[in-house]
MIZA-864051 format. One line per 10 residues: their letters; for each residue z, y, x of N, C-alpha, C. Coordinates in steps of 0.1 Angstrom, whole numbers, padded with zeros to 4 digits. Layout:
# residues N
A) Z:Y:X:Z:Y:X:Z:Y:X ~ ...
This chain:
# residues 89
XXXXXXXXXX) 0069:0234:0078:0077:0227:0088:0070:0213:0091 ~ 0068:0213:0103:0065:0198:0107:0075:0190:0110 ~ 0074:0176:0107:0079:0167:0107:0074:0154:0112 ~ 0082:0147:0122:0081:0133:0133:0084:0119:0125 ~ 0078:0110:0120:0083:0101:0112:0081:0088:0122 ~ 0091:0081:0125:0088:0065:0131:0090:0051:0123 ~ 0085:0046:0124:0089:0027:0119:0087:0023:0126 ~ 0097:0012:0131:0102:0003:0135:0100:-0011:0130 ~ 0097:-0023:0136:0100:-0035:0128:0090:-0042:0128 ~ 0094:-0060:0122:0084:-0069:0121:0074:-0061:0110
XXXXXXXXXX) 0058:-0066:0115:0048:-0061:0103:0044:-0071:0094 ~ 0043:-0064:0081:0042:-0066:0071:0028:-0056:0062 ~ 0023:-0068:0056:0018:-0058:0042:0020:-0047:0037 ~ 0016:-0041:0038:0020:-0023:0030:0030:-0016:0033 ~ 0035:-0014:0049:0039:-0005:0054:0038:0006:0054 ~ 0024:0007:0059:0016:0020:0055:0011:0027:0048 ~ 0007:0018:0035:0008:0021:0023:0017:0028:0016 ~ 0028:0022:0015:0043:0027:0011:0045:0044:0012 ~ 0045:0046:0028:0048:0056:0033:0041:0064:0033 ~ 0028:0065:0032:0018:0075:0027:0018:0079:0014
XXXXXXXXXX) 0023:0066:0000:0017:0071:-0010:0035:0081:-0013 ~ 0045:0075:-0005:0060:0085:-0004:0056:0101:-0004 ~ 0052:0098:0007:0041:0113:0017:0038:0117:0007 ~ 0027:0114:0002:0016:0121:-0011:0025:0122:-0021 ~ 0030:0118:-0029:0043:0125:-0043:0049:0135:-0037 ~ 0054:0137:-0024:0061:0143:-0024:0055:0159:-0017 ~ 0038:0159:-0017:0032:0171:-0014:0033:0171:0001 ~ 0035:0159:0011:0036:0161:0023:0023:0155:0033 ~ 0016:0163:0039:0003:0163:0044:0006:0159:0057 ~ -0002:0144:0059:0001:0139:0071:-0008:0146:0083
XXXXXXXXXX) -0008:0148:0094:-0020:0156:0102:-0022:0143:0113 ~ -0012:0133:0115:-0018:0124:0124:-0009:0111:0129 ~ -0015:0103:0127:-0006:0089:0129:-0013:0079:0142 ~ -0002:0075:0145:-0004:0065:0155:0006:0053:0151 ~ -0001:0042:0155:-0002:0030:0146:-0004:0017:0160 ~ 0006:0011:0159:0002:-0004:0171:0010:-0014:0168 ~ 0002:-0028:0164:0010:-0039:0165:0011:-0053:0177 ~ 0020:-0056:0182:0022:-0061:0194:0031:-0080:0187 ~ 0025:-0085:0188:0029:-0098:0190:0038:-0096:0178 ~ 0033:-0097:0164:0039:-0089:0158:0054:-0079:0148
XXXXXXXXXX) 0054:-0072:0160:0061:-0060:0161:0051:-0049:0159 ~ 0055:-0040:0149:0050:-0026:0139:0056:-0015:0148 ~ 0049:-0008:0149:0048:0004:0157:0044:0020:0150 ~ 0052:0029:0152:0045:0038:0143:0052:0053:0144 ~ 0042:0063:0150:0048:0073:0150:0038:0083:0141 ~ 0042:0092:0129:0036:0097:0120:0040:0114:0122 ~ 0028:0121:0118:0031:0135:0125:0028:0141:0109 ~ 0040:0149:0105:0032:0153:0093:0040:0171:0089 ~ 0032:0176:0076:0031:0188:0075:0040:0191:0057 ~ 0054:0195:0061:0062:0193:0048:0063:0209:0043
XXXXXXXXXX) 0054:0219:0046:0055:0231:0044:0052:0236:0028 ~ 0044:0224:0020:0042:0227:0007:0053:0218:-0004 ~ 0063:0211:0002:0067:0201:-0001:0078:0208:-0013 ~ 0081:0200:-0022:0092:0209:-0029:0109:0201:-0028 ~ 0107:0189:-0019:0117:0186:-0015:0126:0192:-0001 ~ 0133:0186:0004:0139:0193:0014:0141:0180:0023 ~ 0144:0178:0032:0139:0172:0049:0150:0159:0045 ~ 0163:0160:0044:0175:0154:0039:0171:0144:0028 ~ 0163:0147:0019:0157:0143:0010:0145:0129:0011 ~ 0140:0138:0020:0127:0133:0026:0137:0117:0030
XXXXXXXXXX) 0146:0121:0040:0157:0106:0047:0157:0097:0042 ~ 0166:0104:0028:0173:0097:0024:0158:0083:0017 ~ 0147:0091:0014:0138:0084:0003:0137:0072:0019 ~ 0132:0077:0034:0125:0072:0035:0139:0060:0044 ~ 0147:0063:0040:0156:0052:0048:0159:0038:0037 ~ 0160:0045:0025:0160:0034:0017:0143:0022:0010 ~ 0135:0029:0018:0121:0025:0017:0122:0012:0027 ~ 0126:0018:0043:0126:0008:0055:0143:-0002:0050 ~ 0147:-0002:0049:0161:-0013:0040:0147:-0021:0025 ~ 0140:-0013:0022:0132:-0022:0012:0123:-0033:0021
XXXXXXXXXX) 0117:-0024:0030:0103:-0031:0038:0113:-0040:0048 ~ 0122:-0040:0050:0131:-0049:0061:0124:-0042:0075 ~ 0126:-0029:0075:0122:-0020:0092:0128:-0006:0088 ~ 0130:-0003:0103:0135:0015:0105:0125:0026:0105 ~ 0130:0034:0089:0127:0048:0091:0132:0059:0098 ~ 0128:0064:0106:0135:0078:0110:0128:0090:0102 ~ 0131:0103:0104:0123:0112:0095:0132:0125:0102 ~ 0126:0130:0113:0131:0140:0123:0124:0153:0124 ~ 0127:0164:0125:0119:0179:0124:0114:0175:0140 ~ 0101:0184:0137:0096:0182:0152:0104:0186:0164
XXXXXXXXX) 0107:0195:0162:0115:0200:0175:0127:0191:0183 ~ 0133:0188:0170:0147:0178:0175:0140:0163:0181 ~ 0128:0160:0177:0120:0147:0180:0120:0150:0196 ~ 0112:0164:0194:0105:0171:0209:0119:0172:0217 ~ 0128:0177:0215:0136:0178:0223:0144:0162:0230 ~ 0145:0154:0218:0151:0141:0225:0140:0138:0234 ~ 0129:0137:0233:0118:0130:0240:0113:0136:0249 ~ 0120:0149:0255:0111:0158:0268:0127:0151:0277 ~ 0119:0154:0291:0125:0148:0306:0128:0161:0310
C-alpha cells in the first residue's frame, strides 16, 4: 500500500530527519519526496511504500501526528487514493 505523507509548518532542524528515521523503524520505504522552504515555511509532500510494514496505516497517524505536536508542525499520513481523490478536479 502506498501512502501520501504532508508537513506543514515553520522549519526547523530535523524535520526530515525525524520522519524518515519514523519511516525506517517502521519498515516503510520512502519512493519519493518533495521538499520546499519559502520565507521560512516547510513544505513537504512524501510518497511512500508501507507494503512490508508490520504496522497498520492508523498506527502509522497516530505516531506521525504526535511527532508534528513534538516538531510544532502538521502531519497528515493519507492512503494514496483518498490523497488522489481529494486532490483531482
Amino acid at each position: 500500500m502506498r501512502i501520501v505523507l504532508t508537513i506543514v509548518g515553520q522549519d526547523k532542524v530535523g524535520i526530515i530527519a525525524k520522519i524518515s528515521n519514523l519511516l525506517a523503524k517502521h519498515k516503510i520505504n520512502i519512493l519519493n519526496i518533495n521538499q520546499n522552504i519559502v520565507e521560512g515555511f516547510f513544505n513537504m509532500v512524501l510518497i511512500a511504500d508501507m507494503s512490508k510494514s508490520e504496522i497498520s496505516l492508523v498506527e502509522l497517524k497516530d505516531f506521525a501526528t504526535a511527532m508534528g505536536k513534538e516538531l510544532g508542525v502538521e502531519i497528515r499520513v493519507q492512503h494514496e487514493d483518498i490523497f488522489a481523490a481529494m486532490h483531482s478536479i
